[in-house]
N, C-alpha and C positions, 0 to 999 in steps of 0.2 A: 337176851333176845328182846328186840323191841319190834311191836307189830302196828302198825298203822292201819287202824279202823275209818273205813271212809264212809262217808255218808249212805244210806242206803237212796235206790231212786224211788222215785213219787209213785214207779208203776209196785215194788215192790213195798212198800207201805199201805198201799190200798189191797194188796191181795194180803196182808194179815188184818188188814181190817175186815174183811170179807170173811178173812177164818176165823175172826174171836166172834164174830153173828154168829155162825154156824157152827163154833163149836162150844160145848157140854160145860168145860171150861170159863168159856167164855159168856158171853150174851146171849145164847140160846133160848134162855128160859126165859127171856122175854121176848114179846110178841112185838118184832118191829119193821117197820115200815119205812125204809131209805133207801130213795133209788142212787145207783151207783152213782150219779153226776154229782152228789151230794157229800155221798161215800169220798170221791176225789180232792174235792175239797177240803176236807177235813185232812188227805195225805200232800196235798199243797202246803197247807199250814205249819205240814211238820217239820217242814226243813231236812227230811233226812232223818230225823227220830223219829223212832216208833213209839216210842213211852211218850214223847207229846201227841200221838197220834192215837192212841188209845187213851189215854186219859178223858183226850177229847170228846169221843165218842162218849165214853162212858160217862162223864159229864152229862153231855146231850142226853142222854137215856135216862140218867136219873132224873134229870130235873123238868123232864117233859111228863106231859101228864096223862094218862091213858084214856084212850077215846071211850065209849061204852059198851063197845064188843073186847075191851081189854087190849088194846093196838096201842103201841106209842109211835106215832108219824115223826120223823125228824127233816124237817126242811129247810131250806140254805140258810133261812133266817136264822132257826131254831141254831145251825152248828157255827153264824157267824158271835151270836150271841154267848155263843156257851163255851168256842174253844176260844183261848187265849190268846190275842193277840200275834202275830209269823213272829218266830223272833229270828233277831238278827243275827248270819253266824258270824260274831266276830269278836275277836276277844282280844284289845288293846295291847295285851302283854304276852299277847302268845306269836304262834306261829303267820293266823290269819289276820294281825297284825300288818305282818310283815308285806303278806300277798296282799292284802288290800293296798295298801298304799303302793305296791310296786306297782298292782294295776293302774291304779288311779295314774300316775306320775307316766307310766307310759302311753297312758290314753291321751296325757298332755302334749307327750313328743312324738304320736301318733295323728295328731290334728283331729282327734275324734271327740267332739266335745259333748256329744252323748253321753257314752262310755265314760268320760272325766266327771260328768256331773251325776253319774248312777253310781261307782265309785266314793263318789264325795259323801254320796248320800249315803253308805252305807258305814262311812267312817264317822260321821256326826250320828249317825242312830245307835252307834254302837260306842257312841260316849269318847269319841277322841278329840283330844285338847285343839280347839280351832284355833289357837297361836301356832300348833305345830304343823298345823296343814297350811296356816297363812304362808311358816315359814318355807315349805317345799313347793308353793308357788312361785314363793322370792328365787329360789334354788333354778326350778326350772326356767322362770323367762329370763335368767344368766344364760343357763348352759345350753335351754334347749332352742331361746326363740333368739337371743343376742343381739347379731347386726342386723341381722332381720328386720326387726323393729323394735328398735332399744327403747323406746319409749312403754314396750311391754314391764320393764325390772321398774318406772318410778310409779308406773300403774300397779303392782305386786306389793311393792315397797308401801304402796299407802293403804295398800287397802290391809296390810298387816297392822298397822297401826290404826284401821278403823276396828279393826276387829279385837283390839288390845283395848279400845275406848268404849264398844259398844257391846260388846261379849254376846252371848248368848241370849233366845233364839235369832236376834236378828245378823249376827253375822254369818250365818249361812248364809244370807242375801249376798253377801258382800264377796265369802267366798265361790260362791256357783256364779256370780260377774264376772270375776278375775278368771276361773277357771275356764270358762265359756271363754273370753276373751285371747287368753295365753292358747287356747285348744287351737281357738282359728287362726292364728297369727302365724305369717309365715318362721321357717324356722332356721337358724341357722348355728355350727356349735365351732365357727371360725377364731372367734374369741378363746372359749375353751382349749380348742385342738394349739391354737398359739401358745397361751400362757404354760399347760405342761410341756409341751416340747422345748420353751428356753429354760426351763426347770429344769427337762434333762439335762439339754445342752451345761446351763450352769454345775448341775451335781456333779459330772461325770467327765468334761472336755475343761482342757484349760482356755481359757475362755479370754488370755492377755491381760493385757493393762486398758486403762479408759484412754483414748483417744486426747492429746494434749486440748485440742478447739473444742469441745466438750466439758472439759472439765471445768470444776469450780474456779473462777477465776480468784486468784491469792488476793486477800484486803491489803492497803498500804499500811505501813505500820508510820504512825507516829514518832517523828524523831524528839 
């Protein structure tokens, strides 16, 4: 049996942080001071874990310092400082791999260049090879933006090859251009829908001989 654990949501991560303050177990025994707005934030950051969401806190707790009626106040500052960094969910070789760039890629045959560069962005924080997202740029202004404006695949085309020359951080620039770019560009997949269907045609139909006024014309031969 395989069971697919989803994320928990942000409102249910903030009600076990709310339980590990008041319970015996948990944080109780110390005297503390966080209003909910603060509490949330700390369930923002967790992405859906609750083990980075208490760690969090407790973090904050420890390493705050108690006022001199014994109170430890924890404020935005205090848990921007102490949790760790949102992390990003996204793991290269897994499944969210896969969704990420699906999103990404149909944001681009979507014309929503928002979406393509929020997308982008979550695939470069999450350490994916910007040659490979160059090349699903080159991919899409073939398939998705084509006659449209073919001048989309030599703009794609080069900007893979800047980003081959210039690597990292600065070929994000180059990819959120092109992706911006390819988003808003009209779109057309005439090209595409052509090329498979004389592919069936060829696999599958007999398809004759070449036409004689076409053909290569024979070289003379040398007597």
């Amino acid at each position: 049996m395989v069971c697919r654990l989803e994320p928990l949501t942000e409102e249910d991560v903030f009600k076990v942080l709310k339980n590990a303050l008041e319970s015996e177990e948990g944080l109780k025994s110390f005297s503390i001071d966080i209003h909910d707005s603060t509490l949330r934030k700390i369930a923002q950051t967790a992405d859906g874990d609750v083990r980075n969401a208490l760690n969090g806190l407790e973090v904050a707790v420890l390493t705050t310092k108690m006022d001199m009626n014994g109170k430890i106040t924890i404020t935005d500052e205090i848990v921007k400082e102490s949790v760790q960094k949102r992390k990003v969910i996204f793991d290269k070789n897994g499944d969210s791999h896969y969704d990420n760039i699906s999103a990404f890629i149909k944001s681009l045959r979507g014309s929503d260049p928002d979406a393509a560069i929020f997308y982008l962005a979550r695939a470069i924080a999450g350490g994916e090879d910007p040659v490979f997202l160059a090349r699903r740029l080159v991919i899409s202004a073939a398939e998705d933006v084509g006659m449209a404006n073919p001048n989309a695949l030599s703009i794609a085309t080069s900007a893979m090859q800047a980003v081959t020359m210039v690597g990292m951080p600065e070929a994000r620039i180059i990819l959120a251009e092109t992706a911006v770019y390819i988003a808003t560009s009209k779109k057309s997949n005439a090209a595409y829908l052509a090329i498979d269907k004389a592919l069936e045609d060829v696999n599958t139909k007999d398809t004759g001989e070449i036409p004689m006024h076409i053909r290569n014309a024979p070289a003379k031969r040398n007597e």
